[in-house]
C-alpha positions as CSV (number, residue, x, y, z in Angstrom):
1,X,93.9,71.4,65.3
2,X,97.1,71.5,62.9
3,X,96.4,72.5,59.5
4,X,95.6,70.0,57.1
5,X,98.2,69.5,53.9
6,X,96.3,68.5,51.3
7,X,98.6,66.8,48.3
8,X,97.6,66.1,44.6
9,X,93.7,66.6,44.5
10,X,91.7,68.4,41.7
11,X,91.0,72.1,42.4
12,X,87.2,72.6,41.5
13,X,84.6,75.5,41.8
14,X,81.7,73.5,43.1
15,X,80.2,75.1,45.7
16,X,80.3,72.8,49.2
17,X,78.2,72.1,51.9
18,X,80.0,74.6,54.2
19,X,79.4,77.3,51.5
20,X,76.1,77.4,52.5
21,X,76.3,77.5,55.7
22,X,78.2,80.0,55.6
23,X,76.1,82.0,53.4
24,X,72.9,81.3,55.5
25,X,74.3,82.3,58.6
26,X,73.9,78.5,60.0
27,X,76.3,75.7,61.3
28,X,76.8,73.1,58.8
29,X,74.9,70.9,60.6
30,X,72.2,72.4,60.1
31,X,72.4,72.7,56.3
32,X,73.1,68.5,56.2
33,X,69.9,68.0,58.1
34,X,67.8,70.1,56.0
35,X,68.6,68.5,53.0
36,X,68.4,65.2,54.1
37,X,65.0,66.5,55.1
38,X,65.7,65.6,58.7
39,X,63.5,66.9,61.8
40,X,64.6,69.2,64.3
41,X,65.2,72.3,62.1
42,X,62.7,75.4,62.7
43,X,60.4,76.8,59.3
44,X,62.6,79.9,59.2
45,X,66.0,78.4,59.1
46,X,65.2,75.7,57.0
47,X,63.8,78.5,54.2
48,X,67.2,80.4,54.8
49,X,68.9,77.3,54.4
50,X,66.9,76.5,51.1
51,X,67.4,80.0,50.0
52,X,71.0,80.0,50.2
53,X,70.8,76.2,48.4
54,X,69.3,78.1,45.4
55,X,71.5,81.0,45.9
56,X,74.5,79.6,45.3
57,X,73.5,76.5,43.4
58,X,74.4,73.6,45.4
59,X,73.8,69.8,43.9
60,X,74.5,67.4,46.5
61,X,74.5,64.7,44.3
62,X,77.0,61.8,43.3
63,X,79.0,63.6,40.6
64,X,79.6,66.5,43.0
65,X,81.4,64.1,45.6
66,X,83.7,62.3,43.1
67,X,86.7,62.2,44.0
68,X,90.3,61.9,42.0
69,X,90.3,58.3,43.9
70,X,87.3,57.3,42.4
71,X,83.7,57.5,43.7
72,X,83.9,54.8,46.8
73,X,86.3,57.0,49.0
74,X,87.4,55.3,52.1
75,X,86.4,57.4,55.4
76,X,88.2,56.0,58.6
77,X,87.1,56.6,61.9
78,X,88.6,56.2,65.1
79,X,86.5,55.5,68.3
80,X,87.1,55.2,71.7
81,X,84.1,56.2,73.6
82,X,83.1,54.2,76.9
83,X,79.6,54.9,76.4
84,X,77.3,52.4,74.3
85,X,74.5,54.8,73.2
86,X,76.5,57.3,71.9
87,X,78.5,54.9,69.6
88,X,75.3,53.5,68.3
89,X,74.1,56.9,67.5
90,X,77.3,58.1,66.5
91,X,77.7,55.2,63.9
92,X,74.3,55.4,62.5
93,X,75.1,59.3,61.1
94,X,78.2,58.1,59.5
95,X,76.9,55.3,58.0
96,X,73.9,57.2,56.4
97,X,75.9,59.7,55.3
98,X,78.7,57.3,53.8
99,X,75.4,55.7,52.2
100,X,74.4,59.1,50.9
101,X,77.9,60.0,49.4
102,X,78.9,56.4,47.8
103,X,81.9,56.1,50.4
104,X,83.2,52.9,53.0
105,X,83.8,53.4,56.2
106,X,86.6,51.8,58.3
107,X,86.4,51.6,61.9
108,X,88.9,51.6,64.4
109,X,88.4,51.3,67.8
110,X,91.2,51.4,70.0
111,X,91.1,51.3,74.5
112,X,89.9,54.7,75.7
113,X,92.8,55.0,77.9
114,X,95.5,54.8,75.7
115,X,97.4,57.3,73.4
116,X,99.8,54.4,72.6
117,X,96.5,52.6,71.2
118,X,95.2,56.0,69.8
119,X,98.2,56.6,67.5
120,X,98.0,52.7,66.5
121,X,95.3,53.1,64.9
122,X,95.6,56.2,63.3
123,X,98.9,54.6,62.0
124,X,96.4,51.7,60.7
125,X,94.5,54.1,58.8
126,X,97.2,56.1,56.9
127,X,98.7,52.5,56.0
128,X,95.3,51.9,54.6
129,X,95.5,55.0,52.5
130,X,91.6,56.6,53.6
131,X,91.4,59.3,51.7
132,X,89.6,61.2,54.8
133,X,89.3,60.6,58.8
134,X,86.2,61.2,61.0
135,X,87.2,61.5,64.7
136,X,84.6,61.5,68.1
137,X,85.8,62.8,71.2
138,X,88.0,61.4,73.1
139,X,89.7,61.0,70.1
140,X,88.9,64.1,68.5
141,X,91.3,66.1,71.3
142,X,94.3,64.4,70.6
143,X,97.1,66.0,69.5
144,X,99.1,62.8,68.7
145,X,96.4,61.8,66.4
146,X,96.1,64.9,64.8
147,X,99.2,65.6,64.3
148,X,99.7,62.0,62.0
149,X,97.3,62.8,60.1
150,X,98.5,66.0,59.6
151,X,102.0,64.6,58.3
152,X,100.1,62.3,55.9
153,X,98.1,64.8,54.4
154,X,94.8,63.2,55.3
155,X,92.0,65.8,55.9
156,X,90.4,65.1,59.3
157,X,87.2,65.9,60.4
158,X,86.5,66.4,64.2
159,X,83.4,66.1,66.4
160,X,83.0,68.1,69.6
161,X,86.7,69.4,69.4
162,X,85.8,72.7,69.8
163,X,89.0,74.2,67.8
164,X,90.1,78.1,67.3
165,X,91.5,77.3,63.8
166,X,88.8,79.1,61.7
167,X,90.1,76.4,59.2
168,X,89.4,73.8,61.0
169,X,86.2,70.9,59.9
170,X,84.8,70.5,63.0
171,X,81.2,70.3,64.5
172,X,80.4,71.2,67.9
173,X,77.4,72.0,70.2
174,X,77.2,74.5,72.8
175,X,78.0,72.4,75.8
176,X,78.6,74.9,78.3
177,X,75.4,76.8,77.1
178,X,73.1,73.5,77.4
179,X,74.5,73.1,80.8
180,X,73.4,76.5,82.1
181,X,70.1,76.1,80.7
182,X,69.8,72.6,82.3
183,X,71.1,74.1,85.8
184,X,68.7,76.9,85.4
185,X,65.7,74.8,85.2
186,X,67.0,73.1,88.5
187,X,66.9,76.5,90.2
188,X,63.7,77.6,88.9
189,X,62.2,74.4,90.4
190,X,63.6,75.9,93.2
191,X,66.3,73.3,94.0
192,X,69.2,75.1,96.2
193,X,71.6,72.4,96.8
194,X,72.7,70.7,93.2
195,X,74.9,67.8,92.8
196,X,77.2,67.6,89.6
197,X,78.6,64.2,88.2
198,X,81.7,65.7,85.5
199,X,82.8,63.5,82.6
200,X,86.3,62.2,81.8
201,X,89.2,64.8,82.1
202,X,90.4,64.0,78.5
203,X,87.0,65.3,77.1
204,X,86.7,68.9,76.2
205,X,82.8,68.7,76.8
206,X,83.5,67.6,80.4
207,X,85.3,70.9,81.5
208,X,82.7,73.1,78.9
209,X,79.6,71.3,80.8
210,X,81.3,71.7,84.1
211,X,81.6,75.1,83.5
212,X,78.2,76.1,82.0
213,X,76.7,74.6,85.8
214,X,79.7,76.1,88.2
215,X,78.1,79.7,86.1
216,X,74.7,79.3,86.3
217,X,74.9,78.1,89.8
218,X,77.1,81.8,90.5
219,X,74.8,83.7,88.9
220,X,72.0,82.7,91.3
221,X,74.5,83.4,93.9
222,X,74.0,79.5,95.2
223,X,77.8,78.3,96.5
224,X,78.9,74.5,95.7
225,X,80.5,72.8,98.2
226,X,83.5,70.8,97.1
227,X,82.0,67.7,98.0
228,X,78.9,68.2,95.5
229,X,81.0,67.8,92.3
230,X,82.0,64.4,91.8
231,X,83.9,62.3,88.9
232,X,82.2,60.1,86.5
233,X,83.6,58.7,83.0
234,X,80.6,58.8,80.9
235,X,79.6,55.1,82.0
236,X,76.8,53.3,84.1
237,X,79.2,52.0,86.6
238,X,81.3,55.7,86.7
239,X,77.6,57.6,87.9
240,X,76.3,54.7,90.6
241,X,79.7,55.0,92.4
242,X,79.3,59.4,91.5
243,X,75.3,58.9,93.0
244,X,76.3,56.8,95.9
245,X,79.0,59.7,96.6
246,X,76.4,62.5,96.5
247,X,73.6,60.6,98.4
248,X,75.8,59.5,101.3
249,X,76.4,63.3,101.8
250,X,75.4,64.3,105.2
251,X,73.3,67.1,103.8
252,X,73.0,65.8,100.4
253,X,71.8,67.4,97.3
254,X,67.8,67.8,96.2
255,X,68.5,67.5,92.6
256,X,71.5,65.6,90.7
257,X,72.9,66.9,86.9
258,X,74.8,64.3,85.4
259,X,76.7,65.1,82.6
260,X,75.7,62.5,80.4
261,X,72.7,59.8,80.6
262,X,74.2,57.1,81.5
263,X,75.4,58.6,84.6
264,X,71.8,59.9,84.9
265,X,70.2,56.5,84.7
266,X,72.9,55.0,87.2
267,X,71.7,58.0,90.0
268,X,67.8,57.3,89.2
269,X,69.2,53.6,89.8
270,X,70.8,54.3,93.0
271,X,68.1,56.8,94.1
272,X,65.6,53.9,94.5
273,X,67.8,51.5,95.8
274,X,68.0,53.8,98.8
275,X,64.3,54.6,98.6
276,X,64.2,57.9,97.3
277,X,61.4,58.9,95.3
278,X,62.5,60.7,92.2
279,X,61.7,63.6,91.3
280,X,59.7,63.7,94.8
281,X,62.9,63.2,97.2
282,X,65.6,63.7,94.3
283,X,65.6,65.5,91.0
284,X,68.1,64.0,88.6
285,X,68.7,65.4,85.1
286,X,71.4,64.5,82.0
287,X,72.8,65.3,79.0
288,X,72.7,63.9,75.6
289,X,69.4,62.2,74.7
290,X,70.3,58.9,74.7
291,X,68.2,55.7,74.6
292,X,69.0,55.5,78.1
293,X,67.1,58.2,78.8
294,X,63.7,56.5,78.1
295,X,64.9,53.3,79.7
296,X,64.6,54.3,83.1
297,X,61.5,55.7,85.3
298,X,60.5,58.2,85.7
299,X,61.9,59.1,81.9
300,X,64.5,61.5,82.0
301,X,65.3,65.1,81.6
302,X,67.9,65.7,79.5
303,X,69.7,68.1,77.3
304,X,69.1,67.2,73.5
305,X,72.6,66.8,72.0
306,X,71.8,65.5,68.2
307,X,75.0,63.3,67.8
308,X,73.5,61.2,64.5
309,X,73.2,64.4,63.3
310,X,76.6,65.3,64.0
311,X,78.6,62.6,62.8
312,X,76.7,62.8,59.6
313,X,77.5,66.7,59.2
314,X,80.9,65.4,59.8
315,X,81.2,63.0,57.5
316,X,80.4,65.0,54.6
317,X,82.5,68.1,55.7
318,X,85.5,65.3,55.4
319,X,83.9,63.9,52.3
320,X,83.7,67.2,50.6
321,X,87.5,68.1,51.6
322,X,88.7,64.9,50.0
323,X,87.0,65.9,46.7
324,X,87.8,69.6,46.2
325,X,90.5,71.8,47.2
326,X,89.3,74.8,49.8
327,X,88.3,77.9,47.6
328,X,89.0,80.2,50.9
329,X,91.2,79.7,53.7
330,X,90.4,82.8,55.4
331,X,86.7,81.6,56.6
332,X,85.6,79.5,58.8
333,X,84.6,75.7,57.4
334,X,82.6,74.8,60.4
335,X,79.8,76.8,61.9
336,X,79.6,77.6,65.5
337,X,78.6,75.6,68.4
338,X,75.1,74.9,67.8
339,X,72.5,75.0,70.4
340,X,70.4,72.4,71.9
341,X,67.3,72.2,73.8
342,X,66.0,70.7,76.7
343,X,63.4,67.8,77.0
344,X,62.0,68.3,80.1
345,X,60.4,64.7,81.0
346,X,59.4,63.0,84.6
347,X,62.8,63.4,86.4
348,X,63.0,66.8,87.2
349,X,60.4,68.3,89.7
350,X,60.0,71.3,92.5
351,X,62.3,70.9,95.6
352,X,60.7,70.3,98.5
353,X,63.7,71.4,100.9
354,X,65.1,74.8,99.8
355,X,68.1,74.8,102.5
């Protein structure tokens, strides 16, 4: 990610959101989400987290966030993401943390194809004058997008970019980690032969997931035939045609990891179509959490990837760099990838062929 210019804003001491994190050793995720008093956090960071708070005497309150616009900033976002459920998530973090901060978001969503359409609406927003930008994946890898903003002087915010620049604001999980741990609780069940349904190309997750299960799967010293990873896009549609794929195999796999739960749902889908019993004939797991995830049976196993969470960390990283110049360059404004769990629910059970 390009450096952000910033141009005529009011230098201030007040101590941000990613000063704590930093300072208690945690991503800033996690410091949003104990404030806000959210689940999910364990007793010991959330103390550390509260200690630092007290430490350094941070007030997330209105005055704090003012900025030399006035208090209702403008936060664009850009989204282009095929799948449903993580838009509704994603949107309900940004709009509770606009809520919390006194800002407006404006969304544009643009065809998840299309750079031409990508850059339109980043165009959009910098004729709007938003005084930040939030940006998902796939938007959130774009170097076109980026690079406007950049120009403009508008501080971005990414989600799941996964950038080097220790200056960057972006928050991240550790795909490639979650994936190992899924693929790992496959081979524990004793599944041999694993299927894996990838994500879009233009998504750094995809490649970061992909990885975490091609290294889990070598250090079991299990091979994975060529035919057992298949293309998805994050959709529905994407993982039945990815399912039908891996089912139709001549020797086809006992358990399926989809990279996201959509494509999970669509293989449970397809599984009983062809009269599988799942987890009995076929384990299939996913990734993400999603509402699909409790909309199918049996209920899914699934990595648990806190994207309201996200987007709300987000949006006040953005928020904050919109109201305050940086007091340190040199450090690292994000935290690092953050870890997720599993949920291990009725989809995921002991193979019953091991060859």
């Amino acid at each position: 990610m390009a450096q952000v210019t910033r141009t005529s804003r009011r230098t201030t001491k007040a101590v941000k959101l990613s000063d704590v994190a930093r300072h208690a050793g945690v991503s800033a995720m996690t410091v949003s989400r104990v404030i806000n008093q959210e689940s999910g956090v364990r007793t010991d960071t959330r103390e550390k987290v509260l200690e630092a708070v007290e430490t350094l005497n941070y007030r997330p309150n209105k005055s704090a966030r003012t900025l030399a616009r006035g208090a209702d900033a403008h936060i664009g976002l850009i989204y282009a993401n095929p799948s449903d459920s993580y838009l509704g998530r994603f949107l309900h973090g940004a709009l509770e943390a606009a809520q919390r901060t006194d800002s407006h978001l404006i969304v544009e969503t643009c065809d998840n194809k299309s750079t031409a359409s990508y850059v339109a609406s980043a165009m959009r927003l910098v004729r709007a004058n938003v005084a930040g930008v939030l940006l998902p994946p796939p938007i959130s890898g774009s170097d076109a997008v980026l690079s406007i903003f950049e120009e403009s002087g508008t501080p971005v915010a990414t989600v799941s970019r996964f950038s080097q620049d220790p200056n960057a604001l972006d928050i991240s999980i550790d795909d490639k980690g979650a994936a190992a741990q899924m693929t790992r609780h496959l081979i524990d069940l004793g599944h041999r032969r694993i299927g894996f349904i990838r994500g879009p190309a233009d998504q750094a997750s995809s490649k970061l997931r992909e990885d975490g299960f091609r290294g889990e799967m070598q250090n079991a010293a299990l091979d994975i035939p060529p035919d057992y990873i298949v293309d998805g896009q994050f959709t529905y549609r994407s993982g039945v045609s990815a399912a039908e794929q891996l089912i139709d195999l001549e020797v086809p796999p006992t358990a399926i990891f989809a990279s996201n739960d959509d494509m999970a749902a669509a293989a449970i889908g397809v599984a009983h179509r062809r009269g599988l019993v799942v987890p009995g004939d076929l384990s299939v797991v996913g990734f993400d959490n999603s509402a699909s995830a409790l909309s199918v049976w049996p209920e899914l196993t699934t990595v648990d990837q806190p994207v309201s969470a996200m987007a709300s960390a987000a949006f006040e990283l953005v928020r904050e760099a919109v109201s305050t110049e940086p007091q340190n360059t040199d450090t690292p404004r994000a935290g690092p990838a953050i870890e997720c769990g599993l949920i291990i629910r009725g989809s995921s059970g002991a193979a019953t062929q091991t060859t």
